[in-house]
C-alpha positions in Angstrom: 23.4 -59.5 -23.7 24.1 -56.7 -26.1 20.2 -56.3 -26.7 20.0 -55.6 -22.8 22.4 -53.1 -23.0 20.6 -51.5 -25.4 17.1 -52.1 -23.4 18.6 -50.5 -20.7 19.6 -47.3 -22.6 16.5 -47.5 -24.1 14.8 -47.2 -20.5 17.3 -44.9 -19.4 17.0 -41.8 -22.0 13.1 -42.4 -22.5 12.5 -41.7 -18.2 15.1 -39.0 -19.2 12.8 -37.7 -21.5 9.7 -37.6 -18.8 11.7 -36.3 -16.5 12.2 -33.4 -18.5 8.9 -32.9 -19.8 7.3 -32.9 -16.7 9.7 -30.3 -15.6 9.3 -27.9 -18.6 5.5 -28.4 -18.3 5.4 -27.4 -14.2 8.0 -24.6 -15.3 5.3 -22.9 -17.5 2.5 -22.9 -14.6 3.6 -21.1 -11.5 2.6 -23.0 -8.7 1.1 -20.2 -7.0 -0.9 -17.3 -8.7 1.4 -14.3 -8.5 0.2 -11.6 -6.2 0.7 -8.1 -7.3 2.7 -5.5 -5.8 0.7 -2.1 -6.9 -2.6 -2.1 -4.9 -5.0 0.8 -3.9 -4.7 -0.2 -0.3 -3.4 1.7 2.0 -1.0 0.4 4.9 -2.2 1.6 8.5 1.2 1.3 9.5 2.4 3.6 7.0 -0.6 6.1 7.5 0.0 6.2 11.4 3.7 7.0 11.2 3.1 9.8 8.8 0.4 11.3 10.8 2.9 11.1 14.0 5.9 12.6 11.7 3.3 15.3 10.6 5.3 19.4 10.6 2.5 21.5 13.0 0.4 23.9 10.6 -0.1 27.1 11.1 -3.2 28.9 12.0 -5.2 30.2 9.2 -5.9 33.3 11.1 -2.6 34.4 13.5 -0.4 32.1 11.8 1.1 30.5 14.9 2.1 26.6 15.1 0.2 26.7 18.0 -0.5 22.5 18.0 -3.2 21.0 16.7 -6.0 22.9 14.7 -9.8 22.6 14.8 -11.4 23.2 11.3 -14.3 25.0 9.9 -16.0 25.2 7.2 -16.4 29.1 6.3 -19.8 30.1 4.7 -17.8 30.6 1.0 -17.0 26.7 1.8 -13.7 26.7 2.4 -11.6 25.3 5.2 -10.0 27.0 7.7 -7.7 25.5 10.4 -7.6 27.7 14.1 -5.6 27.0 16.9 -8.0 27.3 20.1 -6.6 31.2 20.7 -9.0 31.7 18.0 -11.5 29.5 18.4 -13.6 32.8 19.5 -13.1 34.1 16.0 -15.0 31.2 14.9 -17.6 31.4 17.5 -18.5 35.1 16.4 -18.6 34.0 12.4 -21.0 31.2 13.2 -18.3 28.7 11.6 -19.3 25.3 11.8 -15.8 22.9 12.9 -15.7 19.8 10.6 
């Protein structure tokens, strides 16, 4: 009788001891690859909203928040943004809008 006690101890702690290796050895490997946070794509969502939230710019030529802007491309190659008051101005210069 005393040797099946000690059988059944025996038993006891070595399923004890699988129990706990097979839990430190799934601990180690994530079940599921980690995904990562940083990324280099952009959120539509997040683009949309800040293009709604947007401040009006002023015209590059009278300076007026006059709405939105067309742009040109100036022959020096820079960008300029006009309101449509001044759309003419751009007409006469032979800018071409972007």
């Amino acid at each position: 009788m005393i040797q099946m006690q000690y059988a059944a101890i025996v038993v006891i702690l070595l399923v004890g001891v699988f129990v706990y290796w097979g839990y430190r050895s799934r601990k180690g490997q994530p079940s599921e690859p980690k995904r990562s946070t940083a990324s280099n794509v952009i959120s539509m969502d997040r683009h949309r909203k800040a293009k709604q939230s947007a401040v009006e710019q002023p015209c590059s030529s009278c300076k007026k928040k006059n709405g939105k802007l067309i742009f040109y491309a100036q022959d020096n190659g820079t960008v300029v943004g006009l309101c449509k008051d001044c759309k003419a101005k751009a007409k006469k210069r032979d800018m071409l809008p972007l």
